[in-house]
OpenMM code with the backbone's topology and positions (N, CA, C; nanometers):
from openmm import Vec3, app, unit

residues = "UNK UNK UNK UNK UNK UNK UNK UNK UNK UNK UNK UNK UNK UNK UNK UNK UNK UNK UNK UNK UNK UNK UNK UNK UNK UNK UNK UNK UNK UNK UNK UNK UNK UNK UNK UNK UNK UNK UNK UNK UNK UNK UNK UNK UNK UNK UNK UNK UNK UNK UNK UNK UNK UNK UNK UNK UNK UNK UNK UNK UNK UNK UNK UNK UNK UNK UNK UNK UNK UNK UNK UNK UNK".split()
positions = [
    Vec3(1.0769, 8.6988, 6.8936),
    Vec3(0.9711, 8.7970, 6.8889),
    Vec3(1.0320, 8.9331, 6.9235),
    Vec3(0.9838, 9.0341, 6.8726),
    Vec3(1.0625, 9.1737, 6.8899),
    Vec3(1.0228, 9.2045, 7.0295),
    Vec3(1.0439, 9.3390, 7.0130),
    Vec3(0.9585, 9.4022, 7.1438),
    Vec3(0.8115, 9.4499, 7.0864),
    Vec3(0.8310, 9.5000, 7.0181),
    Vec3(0.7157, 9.5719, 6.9496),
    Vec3(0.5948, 9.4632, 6.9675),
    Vec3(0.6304, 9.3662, 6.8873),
    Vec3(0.5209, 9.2552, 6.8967),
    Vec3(0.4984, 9.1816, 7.0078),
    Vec3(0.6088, 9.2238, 7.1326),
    Vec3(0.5260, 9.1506, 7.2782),
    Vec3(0.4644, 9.2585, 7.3219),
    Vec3(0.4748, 9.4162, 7.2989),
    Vec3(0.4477, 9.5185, 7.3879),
    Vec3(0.3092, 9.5112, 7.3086),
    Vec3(0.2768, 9.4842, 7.1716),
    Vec3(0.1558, 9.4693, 7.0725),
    Vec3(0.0228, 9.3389, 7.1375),
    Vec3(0.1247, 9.2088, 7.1635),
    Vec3(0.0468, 9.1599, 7.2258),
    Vec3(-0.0376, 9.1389, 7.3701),
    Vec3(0.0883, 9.2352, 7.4440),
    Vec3(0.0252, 9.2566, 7.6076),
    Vec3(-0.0556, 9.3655, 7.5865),
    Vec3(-0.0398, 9.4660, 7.4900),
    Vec3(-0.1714, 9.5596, 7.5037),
    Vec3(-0.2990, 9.4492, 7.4751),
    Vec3(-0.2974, 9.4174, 7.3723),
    Vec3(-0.4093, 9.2792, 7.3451),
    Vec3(-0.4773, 9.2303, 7.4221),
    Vec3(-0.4036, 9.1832, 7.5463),
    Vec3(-0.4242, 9.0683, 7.6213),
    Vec3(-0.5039, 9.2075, 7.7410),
    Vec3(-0.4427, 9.2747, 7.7373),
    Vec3(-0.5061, 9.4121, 7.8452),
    Vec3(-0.6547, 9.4286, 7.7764),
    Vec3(-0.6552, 9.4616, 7.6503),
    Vec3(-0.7451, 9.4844, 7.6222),
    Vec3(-0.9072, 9.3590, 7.6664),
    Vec3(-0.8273, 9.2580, 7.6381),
    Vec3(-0.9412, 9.1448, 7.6328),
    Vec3(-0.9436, 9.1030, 7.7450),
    Vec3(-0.8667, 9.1793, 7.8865),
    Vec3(-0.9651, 9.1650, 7.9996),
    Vec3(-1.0631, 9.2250, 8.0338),
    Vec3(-1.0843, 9.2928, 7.9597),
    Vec3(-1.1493, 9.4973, 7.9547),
    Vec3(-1.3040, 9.4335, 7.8762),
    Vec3(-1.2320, 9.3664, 7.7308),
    Vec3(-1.3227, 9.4052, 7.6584),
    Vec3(-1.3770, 9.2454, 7.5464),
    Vec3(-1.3287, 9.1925, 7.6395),
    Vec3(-1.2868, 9.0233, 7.5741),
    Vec3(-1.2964, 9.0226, 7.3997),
    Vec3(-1.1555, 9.0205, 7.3458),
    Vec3(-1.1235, 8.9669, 7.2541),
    Vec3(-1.1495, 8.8323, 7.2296),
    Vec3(-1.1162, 8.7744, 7.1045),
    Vec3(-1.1798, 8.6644, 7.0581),
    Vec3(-1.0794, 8.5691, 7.1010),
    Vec3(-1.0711, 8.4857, 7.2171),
    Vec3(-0.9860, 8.3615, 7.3065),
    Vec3(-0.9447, 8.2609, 7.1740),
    Vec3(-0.9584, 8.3152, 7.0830),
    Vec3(-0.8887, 8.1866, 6.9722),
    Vec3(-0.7877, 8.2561, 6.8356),
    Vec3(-0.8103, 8.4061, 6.9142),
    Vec3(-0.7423, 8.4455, 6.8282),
    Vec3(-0.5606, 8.3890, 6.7821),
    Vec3(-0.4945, 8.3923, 6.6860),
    Vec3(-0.3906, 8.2836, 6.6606),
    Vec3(-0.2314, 8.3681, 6.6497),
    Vec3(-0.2593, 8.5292, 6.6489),
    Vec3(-0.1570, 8.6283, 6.6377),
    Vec3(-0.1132, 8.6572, 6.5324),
    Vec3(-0.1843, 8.6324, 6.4081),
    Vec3(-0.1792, 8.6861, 6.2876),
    Vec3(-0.2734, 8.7395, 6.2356),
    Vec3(-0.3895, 8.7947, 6.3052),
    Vec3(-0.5142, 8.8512, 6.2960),
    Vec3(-0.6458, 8.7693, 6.2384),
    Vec3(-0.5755, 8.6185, 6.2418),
    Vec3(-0.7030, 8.5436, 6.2141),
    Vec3(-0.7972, 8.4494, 6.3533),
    Vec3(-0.8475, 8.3832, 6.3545),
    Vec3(-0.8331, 8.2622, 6.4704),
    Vec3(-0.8881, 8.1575, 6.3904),
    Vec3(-0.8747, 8.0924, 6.4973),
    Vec3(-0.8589, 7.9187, 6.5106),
    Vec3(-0.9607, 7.8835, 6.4243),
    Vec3(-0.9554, 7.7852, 6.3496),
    Vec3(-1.1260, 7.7145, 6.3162),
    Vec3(-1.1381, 7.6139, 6.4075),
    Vec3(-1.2745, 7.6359, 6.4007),
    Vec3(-1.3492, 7.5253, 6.5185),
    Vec3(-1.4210, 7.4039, 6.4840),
    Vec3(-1.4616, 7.4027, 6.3399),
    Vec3(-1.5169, 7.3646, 6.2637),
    Vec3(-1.4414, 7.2230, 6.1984),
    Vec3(-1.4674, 7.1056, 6.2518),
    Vec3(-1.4180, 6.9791, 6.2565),
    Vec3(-1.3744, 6.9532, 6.1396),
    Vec3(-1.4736, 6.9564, 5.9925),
    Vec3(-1.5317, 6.9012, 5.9266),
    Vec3(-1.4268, 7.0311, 5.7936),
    Vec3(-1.3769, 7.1010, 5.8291),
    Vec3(-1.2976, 7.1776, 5.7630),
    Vec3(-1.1523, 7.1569, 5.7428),
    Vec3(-1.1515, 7.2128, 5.6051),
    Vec3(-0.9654, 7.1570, 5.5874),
    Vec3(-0.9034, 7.3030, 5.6014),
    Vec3(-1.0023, 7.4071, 5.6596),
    Vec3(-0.9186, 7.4977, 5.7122),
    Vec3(-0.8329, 7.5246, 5.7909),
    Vec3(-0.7281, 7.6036, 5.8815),
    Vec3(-0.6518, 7.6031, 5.9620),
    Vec3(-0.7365, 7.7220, 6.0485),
    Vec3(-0.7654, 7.8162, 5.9817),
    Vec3(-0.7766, 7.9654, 6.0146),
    Vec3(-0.9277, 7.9747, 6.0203),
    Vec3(-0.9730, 8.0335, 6.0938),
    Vec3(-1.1272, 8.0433, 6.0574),
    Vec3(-1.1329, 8.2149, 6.0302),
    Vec3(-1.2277, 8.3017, 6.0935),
    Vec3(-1.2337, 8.4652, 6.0194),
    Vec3(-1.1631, 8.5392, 6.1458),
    Vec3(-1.1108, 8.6507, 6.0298),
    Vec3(-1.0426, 8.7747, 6.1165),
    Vec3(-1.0962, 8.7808, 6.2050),
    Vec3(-0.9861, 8.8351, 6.3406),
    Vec3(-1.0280, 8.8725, 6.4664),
    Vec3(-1.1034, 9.0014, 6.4489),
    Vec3(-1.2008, 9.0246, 6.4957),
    Vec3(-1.2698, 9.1980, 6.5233),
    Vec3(-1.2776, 9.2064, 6.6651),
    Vec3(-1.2544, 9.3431, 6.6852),
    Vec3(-1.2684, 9.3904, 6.7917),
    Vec3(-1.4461, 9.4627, 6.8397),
    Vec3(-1.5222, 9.4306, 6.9385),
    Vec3(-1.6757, 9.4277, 6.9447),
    Vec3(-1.6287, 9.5107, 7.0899),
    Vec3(-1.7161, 9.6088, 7.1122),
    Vec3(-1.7210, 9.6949, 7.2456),
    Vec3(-1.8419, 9.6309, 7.2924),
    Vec3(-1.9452, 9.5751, 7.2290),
    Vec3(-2.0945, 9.5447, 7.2885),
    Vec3(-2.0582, 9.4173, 7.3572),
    Vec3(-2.1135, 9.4244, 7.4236),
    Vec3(-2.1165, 9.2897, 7.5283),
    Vec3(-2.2349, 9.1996, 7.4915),
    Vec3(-2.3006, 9.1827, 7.4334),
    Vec3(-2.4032, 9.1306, 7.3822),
    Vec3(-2.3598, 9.0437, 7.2377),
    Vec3(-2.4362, 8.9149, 7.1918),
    Vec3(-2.3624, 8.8776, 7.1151),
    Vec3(-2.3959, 8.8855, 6.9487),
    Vec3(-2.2677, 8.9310, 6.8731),
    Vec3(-2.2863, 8.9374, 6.7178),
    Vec3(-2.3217, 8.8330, 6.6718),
    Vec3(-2.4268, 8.8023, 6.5908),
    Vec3(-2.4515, 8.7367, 6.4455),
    Vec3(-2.4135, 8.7672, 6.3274),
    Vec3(-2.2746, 8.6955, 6.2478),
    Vec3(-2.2558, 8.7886, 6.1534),
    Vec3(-2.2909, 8.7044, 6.0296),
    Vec3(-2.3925, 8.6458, 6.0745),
    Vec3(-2.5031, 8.6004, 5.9260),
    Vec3(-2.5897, 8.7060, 5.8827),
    Vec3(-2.6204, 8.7535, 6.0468),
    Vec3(-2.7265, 8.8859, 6.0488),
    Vec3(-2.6776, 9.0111, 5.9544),
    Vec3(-2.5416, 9.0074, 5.9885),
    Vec3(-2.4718, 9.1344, 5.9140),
    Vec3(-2.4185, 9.0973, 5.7373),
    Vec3(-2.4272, 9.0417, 5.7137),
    Vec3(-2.3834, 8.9615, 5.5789),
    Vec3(-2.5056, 8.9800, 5.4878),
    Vec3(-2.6260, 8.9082, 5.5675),
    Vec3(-2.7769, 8.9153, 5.5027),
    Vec3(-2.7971, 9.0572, 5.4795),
    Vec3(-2.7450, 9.1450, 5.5441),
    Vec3(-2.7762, 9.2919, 5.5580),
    Vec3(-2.6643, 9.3478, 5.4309),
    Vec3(-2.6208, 9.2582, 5.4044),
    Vec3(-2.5278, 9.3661, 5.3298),
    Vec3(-2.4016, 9.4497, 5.3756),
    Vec3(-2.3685, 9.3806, 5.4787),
    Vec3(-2.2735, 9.4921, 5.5786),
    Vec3(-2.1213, 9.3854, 5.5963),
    Vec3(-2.1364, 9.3157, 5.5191),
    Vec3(-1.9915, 9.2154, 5.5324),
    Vec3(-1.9708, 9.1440, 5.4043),
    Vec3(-1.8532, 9.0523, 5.4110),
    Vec3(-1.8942, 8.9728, 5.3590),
    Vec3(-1.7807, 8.8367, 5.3865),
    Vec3(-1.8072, 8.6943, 5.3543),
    Vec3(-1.7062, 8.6339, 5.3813),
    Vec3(-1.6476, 8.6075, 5.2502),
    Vec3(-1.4852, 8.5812, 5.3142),
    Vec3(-1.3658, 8.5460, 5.1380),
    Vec3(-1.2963, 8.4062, 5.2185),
    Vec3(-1.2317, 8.3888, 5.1380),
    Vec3(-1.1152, 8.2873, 5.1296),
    Vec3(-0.9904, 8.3626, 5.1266),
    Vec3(-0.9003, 8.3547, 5.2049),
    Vec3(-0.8158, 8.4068, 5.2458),
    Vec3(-0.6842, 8.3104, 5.3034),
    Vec3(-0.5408, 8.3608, 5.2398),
    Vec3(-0.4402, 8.3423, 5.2615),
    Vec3(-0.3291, 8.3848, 5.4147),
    Vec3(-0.3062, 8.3371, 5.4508),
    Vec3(-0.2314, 8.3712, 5.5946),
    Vec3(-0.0744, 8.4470, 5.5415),
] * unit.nanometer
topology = app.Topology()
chain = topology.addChain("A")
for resn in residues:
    res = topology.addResidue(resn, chain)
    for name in ("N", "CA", "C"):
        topology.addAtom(name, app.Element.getBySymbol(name[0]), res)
């Protein structure tokens, strides 16, 4: 691992005591799937959320404000 990418990931890890990042994130900007029943590896990009309160992003999709893909690592 370089430096760049440990000094990249301890800001990260700073950040998500601050501001909790997504705990499954995998270090390639995706995370984990959780989802048993999937032949995925990856589930959706990490985002970064300042609200402390929690996203629905069915809510945001239905709205027109996202959308989900299939995506390559």
């Amino acid at each position: 691992m370089t430096q760049r990418e440990i000094d990249l990931l301890v800001s990260r890890m700073q950040m998500h005591d601050k501001v909790g990042n997504n705990q499954y994130y995998t270090g390639n900007g995706l995370t984990k799937n959780l989802i048993a029943e999937s032949d995925s590896q990856y589930g959706v990009v990490e985002t970064l959320n300042f609200e402390r309160g929690e996203i629905n992003l069915r809510t945001f999709r239905e709205a027109g404000a996202t959308e989900i893909m299939e995506i390559e690592p």
